[in-house]
Structures are given as C-alpha cells and as structure tokens.
C-alpha positions in Angstrom: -26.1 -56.2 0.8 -29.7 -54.9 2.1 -31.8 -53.1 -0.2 -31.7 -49.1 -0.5 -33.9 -47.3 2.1 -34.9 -43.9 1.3 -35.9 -41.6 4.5 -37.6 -38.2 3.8 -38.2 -35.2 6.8 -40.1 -32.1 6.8 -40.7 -29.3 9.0 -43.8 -27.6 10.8 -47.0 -28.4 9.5 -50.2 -27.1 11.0 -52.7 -26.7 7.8 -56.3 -24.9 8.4 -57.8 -24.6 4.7 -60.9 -26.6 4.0 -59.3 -28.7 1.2 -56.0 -30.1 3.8 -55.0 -32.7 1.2 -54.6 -29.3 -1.3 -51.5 -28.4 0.8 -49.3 -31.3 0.6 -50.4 -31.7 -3.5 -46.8 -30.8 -5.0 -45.1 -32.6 -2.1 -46.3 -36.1 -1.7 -45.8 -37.7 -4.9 -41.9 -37.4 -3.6 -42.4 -38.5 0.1 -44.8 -41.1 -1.1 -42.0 -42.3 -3.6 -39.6 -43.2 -0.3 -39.3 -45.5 2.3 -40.4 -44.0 5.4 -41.3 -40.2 6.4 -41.2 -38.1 9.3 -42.7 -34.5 10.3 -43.3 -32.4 12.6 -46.8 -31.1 13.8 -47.3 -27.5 15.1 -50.6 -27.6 15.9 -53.3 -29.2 18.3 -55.7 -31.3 16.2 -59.2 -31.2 18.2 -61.7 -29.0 18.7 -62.1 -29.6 22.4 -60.7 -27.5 25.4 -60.0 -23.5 25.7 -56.5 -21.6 25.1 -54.7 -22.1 28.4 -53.8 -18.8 29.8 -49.9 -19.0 29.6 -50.3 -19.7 25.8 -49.8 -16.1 23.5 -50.8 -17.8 20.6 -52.9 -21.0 20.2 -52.0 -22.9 17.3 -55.6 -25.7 16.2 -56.7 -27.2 13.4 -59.1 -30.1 12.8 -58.6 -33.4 13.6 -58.7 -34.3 9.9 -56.0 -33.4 9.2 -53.9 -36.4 10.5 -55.3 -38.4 7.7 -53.9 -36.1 5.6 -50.5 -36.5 7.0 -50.8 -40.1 6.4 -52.1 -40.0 3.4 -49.3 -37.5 2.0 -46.9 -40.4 3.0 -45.7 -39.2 6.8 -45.1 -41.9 8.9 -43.6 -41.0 11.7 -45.0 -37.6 13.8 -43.0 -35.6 16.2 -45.8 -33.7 18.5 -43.3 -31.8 20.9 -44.1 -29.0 20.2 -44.8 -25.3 22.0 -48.3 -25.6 21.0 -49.2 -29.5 21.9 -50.6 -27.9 25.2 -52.7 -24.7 24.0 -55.9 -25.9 24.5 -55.6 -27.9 27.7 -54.9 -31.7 28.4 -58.1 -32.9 26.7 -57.3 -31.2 23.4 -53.8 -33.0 24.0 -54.6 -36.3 24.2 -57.3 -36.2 21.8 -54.4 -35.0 19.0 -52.0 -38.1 20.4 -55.4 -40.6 19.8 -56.4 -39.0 16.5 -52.7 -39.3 14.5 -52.7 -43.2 16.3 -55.8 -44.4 14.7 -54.4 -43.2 11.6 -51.4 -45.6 12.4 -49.2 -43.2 13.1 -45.8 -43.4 15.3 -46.3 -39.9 17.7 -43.4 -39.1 19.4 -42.0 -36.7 22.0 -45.4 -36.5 24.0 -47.3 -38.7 26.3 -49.8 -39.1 29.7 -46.6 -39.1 31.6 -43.0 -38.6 31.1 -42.1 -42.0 30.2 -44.4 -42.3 27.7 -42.9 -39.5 25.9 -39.1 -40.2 26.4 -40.2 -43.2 24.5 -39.0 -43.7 21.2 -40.6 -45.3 18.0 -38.8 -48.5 16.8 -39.8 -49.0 13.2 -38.0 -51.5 11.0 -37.7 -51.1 7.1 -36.5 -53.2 4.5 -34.3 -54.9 7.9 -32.9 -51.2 9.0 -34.6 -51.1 12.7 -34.7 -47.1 13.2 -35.4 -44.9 16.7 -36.5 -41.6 16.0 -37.2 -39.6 19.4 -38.2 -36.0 20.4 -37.5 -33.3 22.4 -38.8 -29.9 22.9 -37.0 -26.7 24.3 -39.3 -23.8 23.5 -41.6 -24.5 26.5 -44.7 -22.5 28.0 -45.2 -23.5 31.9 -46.3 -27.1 32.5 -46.0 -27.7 29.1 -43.7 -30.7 30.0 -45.1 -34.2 30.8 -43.7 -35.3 34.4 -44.3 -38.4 36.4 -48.0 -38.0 36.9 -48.7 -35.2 34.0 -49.4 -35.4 30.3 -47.4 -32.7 28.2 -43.9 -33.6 26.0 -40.7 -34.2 26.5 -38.4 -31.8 28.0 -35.1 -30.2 27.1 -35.2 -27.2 28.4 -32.5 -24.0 28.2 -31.4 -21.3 30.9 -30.5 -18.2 29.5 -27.7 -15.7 31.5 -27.5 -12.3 30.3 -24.2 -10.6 30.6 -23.0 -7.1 30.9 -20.2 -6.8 28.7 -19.3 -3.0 29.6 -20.0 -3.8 33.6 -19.5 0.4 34.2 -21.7 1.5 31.1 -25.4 1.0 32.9 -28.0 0.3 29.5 -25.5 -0.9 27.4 -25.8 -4.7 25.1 -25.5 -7.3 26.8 -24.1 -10.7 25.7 -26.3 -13.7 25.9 -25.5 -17.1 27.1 -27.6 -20.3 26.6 -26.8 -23.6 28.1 -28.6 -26.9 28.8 -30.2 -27.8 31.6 -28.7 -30.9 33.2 -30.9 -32.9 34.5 -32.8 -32.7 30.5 -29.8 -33.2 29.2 -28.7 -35.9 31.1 -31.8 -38.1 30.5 -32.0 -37.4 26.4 -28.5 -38.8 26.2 -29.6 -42.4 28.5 -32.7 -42.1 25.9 -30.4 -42.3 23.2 -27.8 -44.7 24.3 -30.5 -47.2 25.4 -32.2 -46.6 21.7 -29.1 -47.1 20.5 -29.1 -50.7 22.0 -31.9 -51.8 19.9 -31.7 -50.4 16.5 -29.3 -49.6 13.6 -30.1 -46.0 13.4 -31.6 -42.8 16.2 -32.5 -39.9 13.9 -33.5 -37.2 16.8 -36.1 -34.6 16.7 -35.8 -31.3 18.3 -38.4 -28.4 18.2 -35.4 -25.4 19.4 -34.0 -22.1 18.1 -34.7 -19.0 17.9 -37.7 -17.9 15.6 -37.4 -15.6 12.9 -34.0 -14.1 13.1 -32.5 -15.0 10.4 -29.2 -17.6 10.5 -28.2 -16.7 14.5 -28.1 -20.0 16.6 -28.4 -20.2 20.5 -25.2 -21.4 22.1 -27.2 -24.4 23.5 -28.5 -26.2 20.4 -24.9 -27.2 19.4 -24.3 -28.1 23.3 -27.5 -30.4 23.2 -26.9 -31.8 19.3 -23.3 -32.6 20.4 -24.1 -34.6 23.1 -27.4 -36.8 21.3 -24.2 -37.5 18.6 -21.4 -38.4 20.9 -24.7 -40.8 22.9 -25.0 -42.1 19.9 -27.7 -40.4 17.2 -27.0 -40.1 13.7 -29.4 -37.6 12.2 -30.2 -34.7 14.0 -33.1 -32.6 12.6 -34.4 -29.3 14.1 -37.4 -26.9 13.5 -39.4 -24.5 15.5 -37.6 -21.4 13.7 -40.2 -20.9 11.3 -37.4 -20.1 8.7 -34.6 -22.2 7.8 -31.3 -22.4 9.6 -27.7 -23.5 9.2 -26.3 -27.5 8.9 -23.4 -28.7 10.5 -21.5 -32.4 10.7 -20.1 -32.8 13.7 -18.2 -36.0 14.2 -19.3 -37.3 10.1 -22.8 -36.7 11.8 -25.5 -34.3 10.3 -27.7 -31.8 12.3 -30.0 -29.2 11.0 -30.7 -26.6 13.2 -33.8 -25.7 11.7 -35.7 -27.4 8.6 -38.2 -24.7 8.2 -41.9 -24.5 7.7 -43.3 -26.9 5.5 -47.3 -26.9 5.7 -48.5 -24.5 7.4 -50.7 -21.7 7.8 -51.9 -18.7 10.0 -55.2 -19.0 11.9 -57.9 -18.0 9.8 -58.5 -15.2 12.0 -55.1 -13.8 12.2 -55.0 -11.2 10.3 -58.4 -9.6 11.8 -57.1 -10.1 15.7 -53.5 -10.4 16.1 -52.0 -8.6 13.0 -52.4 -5.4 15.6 -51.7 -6.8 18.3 -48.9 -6.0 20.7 -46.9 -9.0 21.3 -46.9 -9.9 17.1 -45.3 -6.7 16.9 -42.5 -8.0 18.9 -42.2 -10.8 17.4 -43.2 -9.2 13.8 -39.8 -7.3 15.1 -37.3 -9.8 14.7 -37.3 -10.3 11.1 -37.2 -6.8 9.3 -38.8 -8.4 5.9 -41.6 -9.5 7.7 -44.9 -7.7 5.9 -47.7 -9.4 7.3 -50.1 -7.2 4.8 -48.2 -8.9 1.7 -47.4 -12.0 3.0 -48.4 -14.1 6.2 -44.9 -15.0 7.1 -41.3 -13.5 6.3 -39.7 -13.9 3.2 -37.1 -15.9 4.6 -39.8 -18.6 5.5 -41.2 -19.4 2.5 -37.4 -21.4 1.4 -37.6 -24.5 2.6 -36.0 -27.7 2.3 -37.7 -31.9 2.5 -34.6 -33.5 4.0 -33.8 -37.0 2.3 -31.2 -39.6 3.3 -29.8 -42.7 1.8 -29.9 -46.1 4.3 -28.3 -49.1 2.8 -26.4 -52.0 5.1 -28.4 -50.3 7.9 -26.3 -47.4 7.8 -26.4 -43.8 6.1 -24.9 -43.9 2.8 -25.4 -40.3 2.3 -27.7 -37.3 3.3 -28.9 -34.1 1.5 -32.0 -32.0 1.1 -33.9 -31.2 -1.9 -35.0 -27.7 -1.8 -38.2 -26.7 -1.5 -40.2 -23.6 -2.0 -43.3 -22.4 -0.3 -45.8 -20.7 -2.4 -47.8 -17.7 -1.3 -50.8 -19.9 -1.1 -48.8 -21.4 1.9 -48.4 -25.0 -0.3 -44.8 -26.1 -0.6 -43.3 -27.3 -3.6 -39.8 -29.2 -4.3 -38.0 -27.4 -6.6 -35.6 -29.0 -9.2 -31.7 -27.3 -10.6 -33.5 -26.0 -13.7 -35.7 -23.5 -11.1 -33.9 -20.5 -10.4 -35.7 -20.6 -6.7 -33.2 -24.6 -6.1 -30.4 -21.7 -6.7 -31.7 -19.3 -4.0 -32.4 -22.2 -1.7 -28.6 -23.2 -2.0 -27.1 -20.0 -1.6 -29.2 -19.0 1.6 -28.5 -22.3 3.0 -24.4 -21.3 2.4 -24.9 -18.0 3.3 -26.7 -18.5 6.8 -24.4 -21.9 7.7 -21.1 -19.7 7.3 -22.7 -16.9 9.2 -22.4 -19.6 12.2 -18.8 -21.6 11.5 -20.4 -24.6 11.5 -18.2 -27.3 9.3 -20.3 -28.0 6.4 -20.2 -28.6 2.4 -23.3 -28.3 -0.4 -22.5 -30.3 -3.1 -25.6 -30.2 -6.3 -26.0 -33.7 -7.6 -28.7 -33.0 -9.8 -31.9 -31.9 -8.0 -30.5 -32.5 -4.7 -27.7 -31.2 -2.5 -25.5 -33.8 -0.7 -24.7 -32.8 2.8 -20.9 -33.1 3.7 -18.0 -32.6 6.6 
C-alpha cells in the first residue's frame, strides 16, 4: 500500500498589495501541510508591454509575486487565462519565465500550441499525476497556434434562439456547444496523458462570470468528454464566484472554484467603477456594490479543494470552505464558524439549481464530495 497523498486546489489569484505574502497568510499553513498544490493565475506578472487593444480590462501585477505562490506552497500553475495576453507577447512570456525560475510547473500556455497542450507530469510519493489546461473565455488571438505564443484553446459557439419565432423582441433561448476541432484535440491530450500517469486532474478557466449558479450548456459537454478520455478531477474557475459540483461517471468536476487571492487594480475604483462596460458587467450580479465591497457578495465564499490519493488512485474528494475577507485575504473556515455553514448551504443551493448529481457530506471541517 503507497503512502497517503494529499492534493490541494484553489481558484483565481492575481494579488496587487505591497505585502503579497500578506494575502495567502491564513491559507498556506493548510496547502503547505499537503502534498502537492495547484492554482490558477489571473493575472500577467511583468511590467513590460501595453494593454492590447481587444483587452476591456487588463489584469498585472508584479513579477514577485510568483515567489509568493511558491512560497505559499502552490506547485503546479494553470496560466490560461483571459488575461495571460493583456499586455502583449512580451509581458507573456516574461510571466511563463518568472513562475519557472521559481520552479514552477505552468500549464495551459506556451510559444506555440504544442507547448501549451503540454501537460505537467509530476510524480509524488510514486502517484505520477498530469494536470493540463484549457481556456474558453478567449479575447482574439489570445490562443497559441502553430507559430504563435498565447494558451490553450477550447473555445465555445454560442446560437441564440427565438423561442416565440412570430413575437419580434421577445427572450431568446441560448445555446452553447463545443467547438470540435478544440474539443477533439483536449480529449487525444488527455488520452495520451492518460498513458503515462496514474491520475489527469484538468484545469479549465470557463463559465459565465458573476451570475450566480447558471451554467453554459457547454461546460458539461466539454467536462463529459475530458472524463469519458480519461481525467479524474475536473476543476473550473473564471466565474469569479463559486459554482455547482457534479460526479459524473464516480468522477468530480467543479464548474467554478471561485476567487481565492485576488484583488482589483489599484486604480479601479478611480477609472473603471464609472465606466460603461463595468456597468454591464456590474449588471449581472444584483448584490454587486462596488462602493462597499470590490466584488459581489457571492464572491467572497470560497472553497480550497482537497483530495485524498492513496494506491495512486483517489480515495476521496471534498473541499474545505473558505471565506474571503473584505481585505480580499482568504481564510479556511472550520464547522464551529457559522460562515463553513453558509459555504455548505450555497454550494447545495446553487448545485440543485443546475440537476447536477451531487452529495455534501460534513466530516468534520471538510465536506466530502459524492455521486
């Protein structure tokens, strides 16, 4: 029998206070404590290049701060995100080099499309793992091709439907479905992974921001197929707010993990706060008070996920919840809190909004993830 292997995961981080290790204070005692960790960065770290002009909102911070995701206990970084491009290819490369020297597995983004269909082999206590990364909320160009630095695509069309075909200006129904050829090479990326290592635990920056619970019809399309390829862990951010879970096939995915550390620009407040496109998307979550708080009140619940490995398989996986602060610094909560509770219940409440096929059970400050 191998020895346990404890696996942590957490959602968006893009820090921009002075004191970066600050943010991750009430957090990495716990994801130090495990195994091996992975995250997700939001945000370009160099201070090179200029906002591309297809880019609403540029999303920087300093290059220091990937020694602050290492030393918080991350190591394993997704980069695909819709922001890995907002300062130009420079800025873009420079992030890539900067989270490397600090030893870093970066996935989901390269010089070319190969590189970032490539996945990151690490092997732990004799579990050999694959994690991989794909991105669907894409700005034009943003995706690395043949002969162009950017991340890996999988992209989504959209069809918009007239349900009432003789009522002109009436709702319409909206249809989301993956686009093959994206589609098609995620799954061979998988399957080949899948060759090589016990475990694929696949990252994908999706959804739809801010409104609480909904899911597009082609995340479950695209989780669906990583799982039947082969994956075991699917784990999904982007949303800024947390989203449902579902096990599909004794397989979990989480639509959406939620924000972990992050934080508006410095600037925000002064430049875009009026602006007209954050009022649309200030729009789409009605608690959204930008003057009390810098993000929703549905994004400051969080979760870290955590998962059990032993005989280089998953004995088990659950989350513990985790509550942002106003101060933007998360904070894993334990039963005793009454904020674990309000986790729980929102993470029931938005998961049976959906149908998806999914249990919470408490065992003790956690909550263990079942079909």
């Amino acid at each position: 029998m191998s020895e346990e292997l404890i696996f942590y995961a957490a959602g968006d981080i893009a820090p921009t206070r002075d004191d970066i290790d600050s943010i991750f204070a009430k957090v990495a005692p716990v994801i130090r404590s495990g195994d091996l960790a992975f995250c997700q960065l939001e945000a370009v770290l160099s201070k090179k290049g200029s906002k591309l002009p297809q880019v609403r909102m540029q999303c920087t911070g300093e290059p220091e701060i990937a020694g602050a995701i290492k030393r918080a206990g991350f190591q394993v970084v997704s980069f695909a995100s819709n922001h890995c491009l907002d300062m130009g290819t420079e800025a873009f490369l420079e992030t890539i080099d900067v989270l490397k020297e600090q030893e870093l597995d970066v996935i989901g983004v390269g010089r070319n499309i190969e590189e970032a269909r490539k996945p990151a082999i690490v092997e732990v206590k004799g579990t050999r793992i694959a994690f991989l990364a794909y991105n669907t909320i894409l700005p034009q160009s943003f995706w690395a091709e043949k002969d162009r630095p950017g991340c890996a695509p999988l992209r989504a069309h959209t069809l918009y439907e007239q349900i009432e075909h003789d009522q002109p200006g009436t709702p319409c129904r909206i249809h989301t479905f993956a686009h093959r050829g994206d589609l098609s090479a995620m799954v061979e990326d998988v399957r080949r992974a899948k060759e090589q290592v016990d475990l694929v635990f696949v990252s994908m920056h999706w959804g739809i921001h801010f409104i609480p619970a909904v899911l597009a019809d082609y995340q479950k399309e695209m989780a669906y197929a990583a799982i039947d390829a082969g994956a075991d862990l699917i784990i999904g951010h982007h949303a800024h707010i947390l989203k449902g879970a579902e096990v599909y096939k004794g397989k979990v995915i989480f639509y959406s993990i939620g924000n972990y550390a992050i934080e508006l620009p410095r600037n925000f407040k002064q430049k875009e706060i009026n602006s007209d496109q954050f009022k649309e998307i200030k729009a789409l979550n009605k608690d959204w008070e930008p003057e009390k708080a810098s993000w929703p009140y549905d994004s400051y619940k969080t979760m870290t996920v955590k998962c059990r490995i032993e005989d280089r398989r998953l004995k088990s996986v659950s989350f513990l919840p985790t509550y942002i602060g106003f101060d933007d610094t998360p904070e894993i909560v334990t039963a005793g809190d009454p904020r674990f509770h309000e986790v729980v219940e929102y993470m029931k409440e938005i998961s049976a909004s959906q149908n998806l096929n999914v249990k919470f059970s408490v065992q003790g400050d956690e909550v263990l993830i079942e079909g």
